[in-house]
VEXDREN-2710 file (C-alpha; in Angstrom, 1 decimal):
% VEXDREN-2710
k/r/px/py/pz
1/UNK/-36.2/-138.8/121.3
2/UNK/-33.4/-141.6/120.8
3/UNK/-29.8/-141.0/121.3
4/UNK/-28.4/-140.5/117.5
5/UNK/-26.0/-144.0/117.4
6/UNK/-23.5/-141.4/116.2
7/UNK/-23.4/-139.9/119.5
8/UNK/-20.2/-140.6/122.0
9/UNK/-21.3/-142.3/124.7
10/UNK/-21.7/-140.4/127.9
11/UNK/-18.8/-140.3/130.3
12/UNK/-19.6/-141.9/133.9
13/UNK/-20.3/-139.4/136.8
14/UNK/-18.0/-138.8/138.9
15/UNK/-18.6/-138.5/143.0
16/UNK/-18.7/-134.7/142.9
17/UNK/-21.4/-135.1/140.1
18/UNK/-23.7/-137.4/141.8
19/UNK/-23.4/-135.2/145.2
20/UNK/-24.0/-131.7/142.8
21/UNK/-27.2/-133.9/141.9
22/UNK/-28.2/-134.8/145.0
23/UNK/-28.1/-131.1/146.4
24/UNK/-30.2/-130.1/143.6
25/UNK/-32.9/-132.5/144.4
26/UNK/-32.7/-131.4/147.7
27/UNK/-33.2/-128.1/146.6
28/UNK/-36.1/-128.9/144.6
29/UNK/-37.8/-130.8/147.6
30/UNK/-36.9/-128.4/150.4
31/UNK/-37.6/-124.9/148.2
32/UNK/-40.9/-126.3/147.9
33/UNK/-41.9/-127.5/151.4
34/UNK/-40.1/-124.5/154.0
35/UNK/-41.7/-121.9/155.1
36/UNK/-41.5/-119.3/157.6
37/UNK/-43.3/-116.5/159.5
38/UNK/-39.9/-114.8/159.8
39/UNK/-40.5/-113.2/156.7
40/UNK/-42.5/-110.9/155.1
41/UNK/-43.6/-113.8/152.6
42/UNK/-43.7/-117.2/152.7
43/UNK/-41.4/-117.2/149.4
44/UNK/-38.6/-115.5/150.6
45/UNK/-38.1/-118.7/153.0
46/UNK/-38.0/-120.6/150.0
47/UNK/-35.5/-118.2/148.2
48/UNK/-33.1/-118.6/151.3
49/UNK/-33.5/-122.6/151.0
50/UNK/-32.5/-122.4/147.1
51/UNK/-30.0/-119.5/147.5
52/UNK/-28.1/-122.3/149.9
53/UNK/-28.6/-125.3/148.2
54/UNK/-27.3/-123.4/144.8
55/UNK/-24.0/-121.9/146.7
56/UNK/-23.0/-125.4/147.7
57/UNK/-24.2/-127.1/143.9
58/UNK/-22.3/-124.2/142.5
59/UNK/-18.7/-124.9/144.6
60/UNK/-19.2/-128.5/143.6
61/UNK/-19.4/-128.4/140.3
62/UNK/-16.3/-126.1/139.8
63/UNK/-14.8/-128.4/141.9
64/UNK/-15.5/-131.4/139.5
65/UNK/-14.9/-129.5/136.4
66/UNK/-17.1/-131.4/134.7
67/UNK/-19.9/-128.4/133.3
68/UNK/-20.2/-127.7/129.4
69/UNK/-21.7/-124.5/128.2
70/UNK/-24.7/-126.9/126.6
71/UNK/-26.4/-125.7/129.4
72/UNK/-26.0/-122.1/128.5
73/UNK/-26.8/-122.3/125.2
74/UNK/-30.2/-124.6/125.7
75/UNK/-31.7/-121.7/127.8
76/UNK/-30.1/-119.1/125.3
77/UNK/-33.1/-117.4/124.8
78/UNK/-34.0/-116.5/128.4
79/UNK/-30.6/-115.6/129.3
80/UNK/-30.8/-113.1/126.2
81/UNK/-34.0/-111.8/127.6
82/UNK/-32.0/-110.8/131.1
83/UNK/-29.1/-109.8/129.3
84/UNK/-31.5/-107.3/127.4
85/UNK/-33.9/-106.2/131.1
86/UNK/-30.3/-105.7/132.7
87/UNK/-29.0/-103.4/129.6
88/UNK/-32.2/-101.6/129.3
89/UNK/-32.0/-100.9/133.3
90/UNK/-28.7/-99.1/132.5
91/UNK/-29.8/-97.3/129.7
92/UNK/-33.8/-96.5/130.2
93/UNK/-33.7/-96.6/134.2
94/UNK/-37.3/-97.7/135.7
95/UNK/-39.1/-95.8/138.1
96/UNK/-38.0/-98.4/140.4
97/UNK/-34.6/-99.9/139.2
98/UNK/-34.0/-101.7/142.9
99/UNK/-37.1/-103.8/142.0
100/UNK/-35.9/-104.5/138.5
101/UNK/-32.4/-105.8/140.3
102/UNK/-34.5/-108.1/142.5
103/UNK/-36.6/-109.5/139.8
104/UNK/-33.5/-110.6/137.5
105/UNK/-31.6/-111.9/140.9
106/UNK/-34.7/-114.5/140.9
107/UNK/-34.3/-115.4/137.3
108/UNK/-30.7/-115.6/137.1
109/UNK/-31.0/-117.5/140.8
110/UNK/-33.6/-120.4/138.4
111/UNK/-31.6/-120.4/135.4
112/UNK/-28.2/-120.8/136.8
113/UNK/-30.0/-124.0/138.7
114/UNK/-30.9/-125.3/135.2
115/UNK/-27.3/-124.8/133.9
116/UNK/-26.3/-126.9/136.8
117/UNK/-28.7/-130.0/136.7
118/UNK/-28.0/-129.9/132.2
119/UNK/-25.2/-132.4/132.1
120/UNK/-27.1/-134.3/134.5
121/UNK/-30.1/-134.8/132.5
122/UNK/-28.5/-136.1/130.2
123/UNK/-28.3/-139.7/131.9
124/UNK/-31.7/-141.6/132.1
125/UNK/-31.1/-142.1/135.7
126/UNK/-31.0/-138.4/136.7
127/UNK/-33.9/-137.3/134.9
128/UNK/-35.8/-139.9/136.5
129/UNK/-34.2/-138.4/139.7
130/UNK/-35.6/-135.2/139.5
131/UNK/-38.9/-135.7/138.4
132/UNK/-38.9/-137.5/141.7
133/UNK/-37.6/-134.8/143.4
134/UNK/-40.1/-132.8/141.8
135/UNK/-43.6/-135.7/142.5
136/UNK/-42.0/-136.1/146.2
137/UNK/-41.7/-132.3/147.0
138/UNK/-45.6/-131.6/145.7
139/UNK/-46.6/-134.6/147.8
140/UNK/-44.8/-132.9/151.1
141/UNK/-46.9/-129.6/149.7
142/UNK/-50.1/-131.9/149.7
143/UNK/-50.0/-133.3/153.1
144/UNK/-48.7/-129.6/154.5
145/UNK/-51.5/-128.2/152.7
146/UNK/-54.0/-130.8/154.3
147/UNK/-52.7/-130.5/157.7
148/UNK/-53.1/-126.8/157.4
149/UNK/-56.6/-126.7/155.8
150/UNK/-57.8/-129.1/158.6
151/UNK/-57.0/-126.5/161.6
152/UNK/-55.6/-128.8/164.1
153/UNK/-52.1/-127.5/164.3
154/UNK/-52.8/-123.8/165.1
155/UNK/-48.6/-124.0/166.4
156/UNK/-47.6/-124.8/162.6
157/UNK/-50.3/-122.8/160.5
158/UNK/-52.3/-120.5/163.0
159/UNK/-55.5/-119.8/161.6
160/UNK/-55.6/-115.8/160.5
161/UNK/-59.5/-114.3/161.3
162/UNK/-59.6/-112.0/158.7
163/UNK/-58.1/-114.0/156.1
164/UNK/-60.2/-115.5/153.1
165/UNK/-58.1/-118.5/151.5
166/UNK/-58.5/-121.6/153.7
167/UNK/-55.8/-122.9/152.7
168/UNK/-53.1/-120.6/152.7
169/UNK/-50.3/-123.5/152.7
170/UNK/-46.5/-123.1/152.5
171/UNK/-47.1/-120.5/149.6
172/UNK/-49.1/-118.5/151.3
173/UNK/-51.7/-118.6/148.2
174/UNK/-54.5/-121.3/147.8
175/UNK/-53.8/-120.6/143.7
176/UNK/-50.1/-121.3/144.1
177/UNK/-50.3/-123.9/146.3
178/UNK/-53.0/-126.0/143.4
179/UNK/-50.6/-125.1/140.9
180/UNK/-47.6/-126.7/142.2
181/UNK/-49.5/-130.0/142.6
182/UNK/-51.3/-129.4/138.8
183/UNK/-47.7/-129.5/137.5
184/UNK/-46.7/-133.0/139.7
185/UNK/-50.3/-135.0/139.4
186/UNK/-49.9/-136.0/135.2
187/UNK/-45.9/-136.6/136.4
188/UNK/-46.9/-139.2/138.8
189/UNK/-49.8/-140.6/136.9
190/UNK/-47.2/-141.9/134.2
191/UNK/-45.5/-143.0/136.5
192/UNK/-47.6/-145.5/138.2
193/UNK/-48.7/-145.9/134.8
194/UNK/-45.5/-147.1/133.4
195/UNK/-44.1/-149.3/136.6
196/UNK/-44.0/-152.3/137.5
197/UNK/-43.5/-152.2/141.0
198/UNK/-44.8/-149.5/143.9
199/UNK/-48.4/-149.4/142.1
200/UNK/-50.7/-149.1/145.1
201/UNK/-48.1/-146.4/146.8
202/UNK/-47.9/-143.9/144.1
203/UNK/-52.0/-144.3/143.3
204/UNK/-52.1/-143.6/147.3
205/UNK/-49.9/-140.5/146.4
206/UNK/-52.4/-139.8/143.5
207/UNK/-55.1/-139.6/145.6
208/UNK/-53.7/-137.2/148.1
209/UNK/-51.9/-134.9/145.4
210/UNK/-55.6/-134.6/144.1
211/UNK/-57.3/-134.8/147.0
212/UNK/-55.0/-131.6/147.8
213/UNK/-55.7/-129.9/144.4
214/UNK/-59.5/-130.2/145.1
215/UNK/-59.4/-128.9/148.7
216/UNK/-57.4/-125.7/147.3
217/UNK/-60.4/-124.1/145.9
218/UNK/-58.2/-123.1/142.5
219/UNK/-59.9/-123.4/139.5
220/UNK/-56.7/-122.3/136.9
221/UNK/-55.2/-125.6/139.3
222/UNK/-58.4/-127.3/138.5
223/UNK/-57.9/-126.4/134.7
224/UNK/-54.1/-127.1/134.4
225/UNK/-54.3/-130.2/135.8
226/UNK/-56.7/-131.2/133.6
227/UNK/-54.9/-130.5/130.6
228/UNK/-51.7/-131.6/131.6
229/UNK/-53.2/-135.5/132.8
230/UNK/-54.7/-135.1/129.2
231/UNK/-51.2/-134.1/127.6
232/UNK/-49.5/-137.5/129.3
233/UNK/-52.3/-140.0/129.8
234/UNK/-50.7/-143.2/128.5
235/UNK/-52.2/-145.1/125.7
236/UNK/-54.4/-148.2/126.3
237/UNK/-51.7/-150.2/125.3
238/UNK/-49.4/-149.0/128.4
239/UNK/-52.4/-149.2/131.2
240/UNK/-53.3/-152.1/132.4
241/UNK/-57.4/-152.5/132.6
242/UNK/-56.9/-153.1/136.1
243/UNK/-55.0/-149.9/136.9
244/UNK/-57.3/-147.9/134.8
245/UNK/-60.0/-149.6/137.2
246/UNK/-58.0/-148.0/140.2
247/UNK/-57.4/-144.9/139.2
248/UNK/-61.2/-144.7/138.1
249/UNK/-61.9/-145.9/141.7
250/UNK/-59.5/-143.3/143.1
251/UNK/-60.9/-140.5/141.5
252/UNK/-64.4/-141.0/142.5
253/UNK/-63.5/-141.7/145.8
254/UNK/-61.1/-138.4/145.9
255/UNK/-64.3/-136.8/144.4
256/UNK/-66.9/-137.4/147.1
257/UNK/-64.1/-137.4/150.1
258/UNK/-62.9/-133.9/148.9
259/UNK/-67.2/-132.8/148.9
260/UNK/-67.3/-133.8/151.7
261/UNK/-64.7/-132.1/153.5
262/UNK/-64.9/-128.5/151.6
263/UNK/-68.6/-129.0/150.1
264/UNK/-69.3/-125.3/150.0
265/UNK/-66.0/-123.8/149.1
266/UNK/-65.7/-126.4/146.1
267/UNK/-69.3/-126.2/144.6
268/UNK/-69.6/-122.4/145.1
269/UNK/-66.1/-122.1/143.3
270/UNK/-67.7/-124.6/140.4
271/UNK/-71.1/-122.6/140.7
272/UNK/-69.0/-119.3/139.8
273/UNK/-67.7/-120.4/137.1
274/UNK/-70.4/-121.1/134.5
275/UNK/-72.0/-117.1/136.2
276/UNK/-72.2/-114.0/134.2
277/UNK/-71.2/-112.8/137.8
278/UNK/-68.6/-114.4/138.8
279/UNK/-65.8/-112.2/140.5
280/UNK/-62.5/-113.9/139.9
281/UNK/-63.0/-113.7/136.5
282/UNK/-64.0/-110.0/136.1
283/UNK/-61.4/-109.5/138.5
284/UNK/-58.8/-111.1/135.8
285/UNK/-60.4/-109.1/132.9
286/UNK/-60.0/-106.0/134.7
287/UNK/-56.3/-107.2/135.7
288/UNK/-55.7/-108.0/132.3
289/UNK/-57.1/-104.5/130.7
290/UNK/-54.5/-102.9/133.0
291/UNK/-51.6/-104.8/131.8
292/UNK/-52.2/-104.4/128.5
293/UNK/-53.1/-100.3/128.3
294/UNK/-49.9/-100.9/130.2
295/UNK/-47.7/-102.5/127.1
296/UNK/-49.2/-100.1/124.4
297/UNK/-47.7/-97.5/126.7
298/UNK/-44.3/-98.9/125.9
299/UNK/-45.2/-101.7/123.0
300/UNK/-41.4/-102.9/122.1
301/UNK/-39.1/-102.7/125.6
302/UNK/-42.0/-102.4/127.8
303/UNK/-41.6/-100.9/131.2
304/UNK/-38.8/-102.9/132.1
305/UNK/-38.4/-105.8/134.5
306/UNK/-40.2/-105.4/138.0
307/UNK/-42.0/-102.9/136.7
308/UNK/-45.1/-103.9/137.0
309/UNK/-46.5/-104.0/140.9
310/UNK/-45.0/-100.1/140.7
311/UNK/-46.9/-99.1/137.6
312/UNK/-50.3/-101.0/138.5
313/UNK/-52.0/-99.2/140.8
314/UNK/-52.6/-95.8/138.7
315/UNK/-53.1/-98.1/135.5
316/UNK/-55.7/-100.0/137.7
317/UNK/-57.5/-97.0/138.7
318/UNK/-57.8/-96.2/135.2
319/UNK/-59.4/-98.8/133.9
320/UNK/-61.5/-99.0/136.6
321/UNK/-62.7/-96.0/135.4
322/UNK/-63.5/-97.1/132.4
323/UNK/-65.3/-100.7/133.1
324/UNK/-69.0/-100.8/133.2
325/UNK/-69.7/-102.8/136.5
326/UNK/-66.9/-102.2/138.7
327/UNK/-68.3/-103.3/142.2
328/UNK/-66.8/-106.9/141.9
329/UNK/-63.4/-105.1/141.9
330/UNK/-61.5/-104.5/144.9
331/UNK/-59.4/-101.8/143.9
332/UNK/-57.2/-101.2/147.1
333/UNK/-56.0/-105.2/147.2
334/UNK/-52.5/-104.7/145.9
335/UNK/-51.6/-106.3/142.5
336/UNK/-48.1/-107.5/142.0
337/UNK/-48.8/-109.6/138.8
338/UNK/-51.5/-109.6/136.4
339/UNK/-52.6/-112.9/137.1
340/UNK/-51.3/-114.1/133.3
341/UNK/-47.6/-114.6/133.0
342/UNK/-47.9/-113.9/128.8
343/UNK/-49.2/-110.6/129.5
344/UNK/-46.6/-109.6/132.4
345/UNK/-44.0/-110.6/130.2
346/UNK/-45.4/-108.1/127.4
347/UNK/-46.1/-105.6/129.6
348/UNK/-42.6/-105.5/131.7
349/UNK/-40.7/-106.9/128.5
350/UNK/-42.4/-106.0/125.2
351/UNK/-42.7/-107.6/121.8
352/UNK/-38.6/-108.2/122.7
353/UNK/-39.1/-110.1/125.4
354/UNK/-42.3/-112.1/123.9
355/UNK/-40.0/-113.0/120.9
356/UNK/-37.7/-114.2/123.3
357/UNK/-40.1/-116.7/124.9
358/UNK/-41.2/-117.5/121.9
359/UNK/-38.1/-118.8/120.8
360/UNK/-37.9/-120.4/123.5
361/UNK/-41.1/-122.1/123.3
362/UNK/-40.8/-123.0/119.7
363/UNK/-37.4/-125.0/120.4
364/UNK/-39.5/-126.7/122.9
365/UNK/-41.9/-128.0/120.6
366/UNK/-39.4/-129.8/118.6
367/UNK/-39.1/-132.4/121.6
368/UNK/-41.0/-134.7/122.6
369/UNK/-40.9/-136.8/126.1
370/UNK/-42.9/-137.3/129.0
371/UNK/-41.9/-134.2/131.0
372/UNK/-44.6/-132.2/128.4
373/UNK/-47.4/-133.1/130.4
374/UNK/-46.0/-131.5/133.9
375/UNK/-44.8/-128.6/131.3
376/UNK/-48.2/-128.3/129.5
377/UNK/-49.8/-127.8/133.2
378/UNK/-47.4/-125.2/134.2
379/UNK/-48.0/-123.4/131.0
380/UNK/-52.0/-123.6/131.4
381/UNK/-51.8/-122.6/135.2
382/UNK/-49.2/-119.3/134.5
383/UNK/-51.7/-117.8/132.0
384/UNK/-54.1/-117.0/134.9
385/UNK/-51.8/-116.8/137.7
386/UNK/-48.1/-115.0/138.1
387/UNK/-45.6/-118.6/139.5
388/UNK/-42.6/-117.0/137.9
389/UNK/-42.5/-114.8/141.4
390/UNK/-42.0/-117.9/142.8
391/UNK/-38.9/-119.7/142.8
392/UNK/-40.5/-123.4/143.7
393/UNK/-42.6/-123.2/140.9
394/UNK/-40.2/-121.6/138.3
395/UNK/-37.5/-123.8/139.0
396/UNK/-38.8/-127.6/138.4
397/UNK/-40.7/-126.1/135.1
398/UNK/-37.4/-124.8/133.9
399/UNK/-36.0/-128.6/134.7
400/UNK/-38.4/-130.1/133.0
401/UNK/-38.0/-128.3/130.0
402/UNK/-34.0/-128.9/130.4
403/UNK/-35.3/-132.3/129.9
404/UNK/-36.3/-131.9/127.1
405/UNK/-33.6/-130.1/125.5
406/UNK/-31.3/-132.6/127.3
407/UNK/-31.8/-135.4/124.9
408/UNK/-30.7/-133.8/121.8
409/UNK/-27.3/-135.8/120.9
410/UNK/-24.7/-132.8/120.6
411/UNK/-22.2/-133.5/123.6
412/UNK/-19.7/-130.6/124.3
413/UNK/-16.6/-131.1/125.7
414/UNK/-16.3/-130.0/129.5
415/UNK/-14.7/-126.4/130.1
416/UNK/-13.0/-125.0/133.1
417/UNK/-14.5/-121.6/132.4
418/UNK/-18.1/-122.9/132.1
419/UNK/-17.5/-124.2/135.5
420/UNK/-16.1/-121.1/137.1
421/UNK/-18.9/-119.1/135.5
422/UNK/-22.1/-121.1/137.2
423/UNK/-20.0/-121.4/140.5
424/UNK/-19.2/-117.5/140.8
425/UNK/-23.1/-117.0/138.9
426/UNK/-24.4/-119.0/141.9
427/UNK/-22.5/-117.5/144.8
428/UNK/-22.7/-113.9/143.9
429/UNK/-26.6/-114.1/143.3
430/UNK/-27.0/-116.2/146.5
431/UNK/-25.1/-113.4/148.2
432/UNK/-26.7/-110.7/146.6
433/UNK/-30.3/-112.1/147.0
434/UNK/-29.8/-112.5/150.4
435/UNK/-28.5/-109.1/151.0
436/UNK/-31.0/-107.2/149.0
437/UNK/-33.9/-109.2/150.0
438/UNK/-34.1/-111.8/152.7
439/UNK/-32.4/-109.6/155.6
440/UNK/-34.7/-106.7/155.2
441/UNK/-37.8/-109.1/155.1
442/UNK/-36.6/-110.6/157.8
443/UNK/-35.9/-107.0/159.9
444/UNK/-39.4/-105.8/158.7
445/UNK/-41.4/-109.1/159.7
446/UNK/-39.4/-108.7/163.1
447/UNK/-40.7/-104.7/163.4
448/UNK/-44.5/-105.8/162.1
449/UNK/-44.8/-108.4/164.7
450/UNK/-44.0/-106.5/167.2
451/UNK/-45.8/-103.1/165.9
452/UNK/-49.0/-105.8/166.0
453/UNK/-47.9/-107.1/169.8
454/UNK/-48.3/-103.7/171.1
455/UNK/-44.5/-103.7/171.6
456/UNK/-41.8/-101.0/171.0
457/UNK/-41.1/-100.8/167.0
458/UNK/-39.7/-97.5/166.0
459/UNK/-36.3/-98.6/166.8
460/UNK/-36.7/-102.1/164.5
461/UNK/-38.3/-99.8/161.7
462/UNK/-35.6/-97.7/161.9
463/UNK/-32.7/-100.6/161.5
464/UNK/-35.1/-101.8/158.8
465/UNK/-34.8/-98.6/157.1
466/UNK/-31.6/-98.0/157.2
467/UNK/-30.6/-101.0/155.4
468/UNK/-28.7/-99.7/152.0
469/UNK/-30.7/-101.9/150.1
470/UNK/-34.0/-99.4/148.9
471/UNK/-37.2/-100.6/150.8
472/UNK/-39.9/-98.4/150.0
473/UNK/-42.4/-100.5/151.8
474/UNK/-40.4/-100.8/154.5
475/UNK/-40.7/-96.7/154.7
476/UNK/-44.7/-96.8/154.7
477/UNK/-44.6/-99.4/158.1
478/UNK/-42.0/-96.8/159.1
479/UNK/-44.4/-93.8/158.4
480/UNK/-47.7/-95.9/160.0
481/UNK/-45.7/-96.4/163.2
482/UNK/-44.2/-92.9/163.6
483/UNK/-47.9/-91.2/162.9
484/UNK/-49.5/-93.7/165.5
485/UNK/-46.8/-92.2/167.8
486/UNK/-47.6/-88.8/167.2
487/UNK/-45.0/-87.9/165.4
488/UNK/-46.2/-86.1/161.9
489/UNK/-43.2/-84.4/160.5
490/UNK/-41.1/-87.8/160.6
491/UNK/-43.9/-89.7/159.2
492/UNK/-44.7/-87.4/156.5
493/UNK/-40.9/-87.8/155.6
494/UNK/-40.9/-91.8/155.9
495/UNK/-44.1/-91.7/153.5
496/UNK/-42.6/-89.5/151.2
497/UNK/-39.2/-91.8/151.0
498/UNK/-41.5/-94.3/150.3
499/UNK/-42.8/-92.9/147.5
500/UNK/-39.3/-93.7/145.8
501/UNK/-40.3/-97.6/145.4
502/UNK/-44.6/-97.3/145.8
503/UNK/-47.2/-95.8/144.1
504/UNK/-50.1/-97.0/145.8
505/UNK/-53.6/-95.1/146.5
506/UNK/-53.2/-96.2/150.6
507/UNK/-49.9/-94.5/150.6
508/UNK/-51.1/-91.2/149.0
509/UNK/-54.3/-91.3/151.7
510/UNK/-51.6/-91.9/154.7
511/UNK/-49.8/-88.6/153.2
512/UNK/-53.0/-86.8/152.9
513/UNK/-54.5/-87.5/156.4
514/UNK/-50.8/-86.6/157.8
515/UNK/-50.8/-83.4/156.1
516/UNK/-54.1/-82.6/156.9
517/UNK/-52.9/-83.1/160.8
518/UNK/-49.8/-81.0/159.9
519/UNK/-52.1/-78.3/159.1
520/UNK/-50.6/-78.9/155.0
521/UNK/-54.4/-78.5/153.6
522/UNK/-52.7/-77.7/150.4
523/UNK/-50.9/-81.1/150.2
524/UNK/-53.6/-82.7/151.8
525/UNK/-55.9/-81.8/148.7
526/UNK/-52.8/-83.0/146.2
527/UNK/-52.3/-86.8/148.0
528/UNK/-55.8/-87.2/148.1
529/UNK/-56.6/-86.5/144.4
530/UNK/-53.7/-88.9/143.9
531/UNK/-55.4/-91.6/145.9
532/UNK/-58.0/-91.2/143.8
533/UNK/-56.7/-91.4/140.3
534/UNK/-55.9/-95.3/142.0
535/UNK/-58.6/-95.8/144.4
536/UNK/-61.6/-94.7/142.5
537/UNK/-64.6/-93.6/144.6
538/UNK/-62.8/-93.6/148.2
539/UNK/-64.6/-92.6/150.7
540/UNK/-62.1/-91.6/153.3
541/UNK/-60.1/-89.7/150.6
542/UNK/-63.6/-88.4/149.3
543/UNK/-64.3/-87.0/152.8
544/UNK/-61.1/-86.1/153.4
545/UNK/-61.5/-83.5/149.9
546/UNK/-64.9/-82.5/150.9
547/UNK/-63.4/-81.2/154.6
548/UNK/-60.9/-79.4/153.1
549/UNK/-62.2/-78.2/150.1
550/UNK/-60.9/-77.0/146.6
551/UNK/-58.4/-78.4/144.3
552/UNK/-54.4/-78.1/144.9
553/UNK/-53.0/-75.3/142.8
554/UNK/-48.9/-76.2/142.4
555/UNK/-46.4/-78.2/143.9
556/UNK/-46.8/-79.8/147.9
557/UNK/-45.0/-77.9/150.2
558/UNK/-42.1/-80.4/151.8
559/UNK/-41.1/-81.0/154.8
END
């Protein structure tokens, strides 16, 4: 969209500008990239990265006094959606509200990054900026990715026995790790499209960003990508027939190379998807059955933010239940998302909070610019996967779209409040996300590892646990570690406390087999009929009845 001539011009950037910029492409690059096996997951590294990066953004650009509310009221919409998960905590309290809290610290964290990049997206320059901050951090993905799936740095990415993905990545997820690069391939294919210089570098960088996406086995990646080169592919008229040669010859040569080097993994995956069998899909329906018994439950607030992971399990078990063929389901993997962002949002947020992205998707539509075909990817890969639990996928979407909304010609006037607001907004969530959630991770990876080394634990469990912040499963490691030591009564306790924040069926077993050692046979009978309304067809907790015998009559006697 052209700049309306009846537009005022844009004021130059000052130096505190151009610095708040170049953090934030920082940001976007390095969010991406870290990782660390100091945490519990690889995307709380990530969180600490962006948590820093938006502190120091935020200090800047109240000391430049430059911000407008534009970038407020451009992402109005979402910030009504947190305003309404944050009043419904206060009034309709979740089963878990310390989850809820965490959940809108992660949104508010990506939006308030928005707000701060608005007024620079506004210039040509900058949005070019960060949709090369966005290309170059997938590309340091790819090659991490690559390195990683090829096994020769066991010091960087030790390879895991027992674990199925190949390529784990710096996500941690061979679907999150394809869907980063879906979003940045169609970015960078315009872009050598459009150049005039750099050609043979960024079709190099095509080729490994796709090379990548192959390798990672992800067929939503596989499908987003498609649609989002689809969405940008430049016209004949801007493609030269000698660069539509290379890319041709690129392609096929990423095809066979990428055969070659994960034959089985990537025809089997293909193979799968054109069976009546295949697993990932009846996996998803089953997912997605869950989640939506789930809304109808609670069809216009829904069951409030973070709500989900807590509520799964026992609406899992249910529907397996229910489901004809249930043996491709593995019921005890944990499920923290439904693998479909549209029906999470229903589910945790309602019809409200659907209207609300709907709003927010119809104002998109209005626009039009090149960012739509990195958008369009994103929005094909987050109906079959949950990236809004990660903040290096969530963010550069968001900037993308803030593109978008960025070339409209309104101009607001820069206010001093506006400024205050995103650099107080960005502090106290950096402070409060690392409080509530990166220092326990940290303390708990710090007890696991050395629970797993055969060292002592129960005193790092203990300093875990008695963090202020609610950890509930921070209470089951707890519980595991005190009943391998023998001692019942505290474990029964720590499994109990951790039934304030988890509702899983291996919790309720661990309760039942250490009540059953406590000599509890009436609460052992109770936990393990509770496993079982989420773990359908267990056999332990199935023995576990048929030892003990009978059916619990009243409440479990406590400790």
């Amino acid at each position: 969209m052209r700049r309306s001539s009846n537009a005022p011009p844009l004021p130059p950037l000052t130096a505190l500008e151009r610095s708040r910029g170049v953090v934030l492409c920082l940001a976007l690059v390095a969010s991406a990239v870290v990782y660390s096996f100091q945490f519990t997951s690889f995307l709380h590294a990530k969180e600490a990265v962006l948590c820093a990066c938006l502190a120091l953004a935020g200090v800047l650009a109240a000391a430049s006094g430059r911000i407008t509310w534009e970038g407020f009221r451009a992402l109005l919409p979402l910030w009504i959606l947190l305003c309404a998960d944050l009043l419904r905590l206060l009034v309709f309290p979740p089963p878990v509200p310390s989850d809820a809290v965490i959940e809108m610290i992660r949104r508010a964290l990506t939006l308030t990054g928005t707000v701060l990049c608005f007024d620079l997206l506004r210039h040509v320059s900058w949005r070019r900026h960060f949709t090369d901050a966005i290309i170059v951090s997938a590309l340091g993905v790819a090659v991490l990715g690559l390195v990683q799936y090829s096994g020769q740095t066991p010091r960087l990415f030790p390879v895991f026995e027992h674990y199925t993905q190949r390529v784990y990545s710096v996500f941690g997820n061979q679907d999150l790790f394809g869907g980063y690069l879906a979003v940045a391939l169609p970015l960078l294919l315009r872009r050598y499209a459009l150049s005039k210089r750099g050609g043979p570098w960024m079709l190099l960088g095509l080729g490994v960003l796709a090379l990548a996406a192959l390798i990672s086995g992800s067929r939503s990646a596989w499908l987003a990508a498609a649609i989002g080169l689809a969405v940008g592919f430049p016209s004949r008229q801007r493609l030269s027939r000698r660069r539509l040669a290379a890319l041709a010859g690129t392609g096929a040569f990423v095809l066979i190379l990428g055969l070659g080097a994960a034959s089985d993994s990537t025809v089997r995956r293909l193979r799968q998807t054109f069976s009546s069998r295949d697993e990932g899909r009846q996996t998803r329906m089953w997912l997605w059955e869950s989640a939506k018994h789930m809304w109808t439950d609670a069809p216009l607030l829904g069951i409030g933010a973070g709500g989900y992971a807590y509520s799964s399990p026992l609406y899992l078990g249910q529907a397996l239940k229910t489901t004809a063929d249930g043996g491709a389901f593995d019921v005890k993997r944990p499920a923290g998302h439904p693998h479909s962002e549209p029906l999470r949002c229903l589910a945790q947020g309602g019809l409200l909070g659907m209207a609300c992205w709907l709003w927010f998707g119809v104002t998109l539509l209005k626009r039009r610019g090149p960012e739509w075909s990195g958008l369009a990817a994103f929005a094909v890969f987050a109906c079959f996967n949950g990236p809004s639990q990660s903040v290096a996928h969530t963010l550069p979407a968001l900037i993308l779209a803030a593109m978008l909304l960025a070339k409209a010609p309104r101009v607001s006037s820069p206010a001093w409040p506006a400024g205050m607001t995103v650099a107080v907004l960005c502090v106290l969530l950096a402070g409060l996300e690392w409080w509530a959630v990166l220092v326990p991770s940290y303390r708990l990876r710090a007890a696991q590892d050395a629970q797993l080394a055969g060292e002592p634990s129960l005193e790092l469990y203990a300093r875990t646990v008695s963090h202020p912040w609610p950890h509930a499963r921070a209470w089951q490691d707890y519980g595991i570690a005190l009943a391998e030591a023998g001692r019942d009564d505290e474990a029964y306790a720590a499994f109990l406390k951790a039934r304030e924040g988890l509702d899983t069926g291996g919790l309720y077993l661990a309760l039942a087999a250490v009540a059953e050692r406590r000599g509890d046979a009436h609460a052992a009978r109770r936990w393990a009929l509770e496993c079982l309304r989420r773990w359908p067809g267990d056999e332990e907790a199935g023995r576990l009845l048929l030892h003990l015998g009978g059916e619990p009559r009243g409440p479990a006697r406590n400790p």
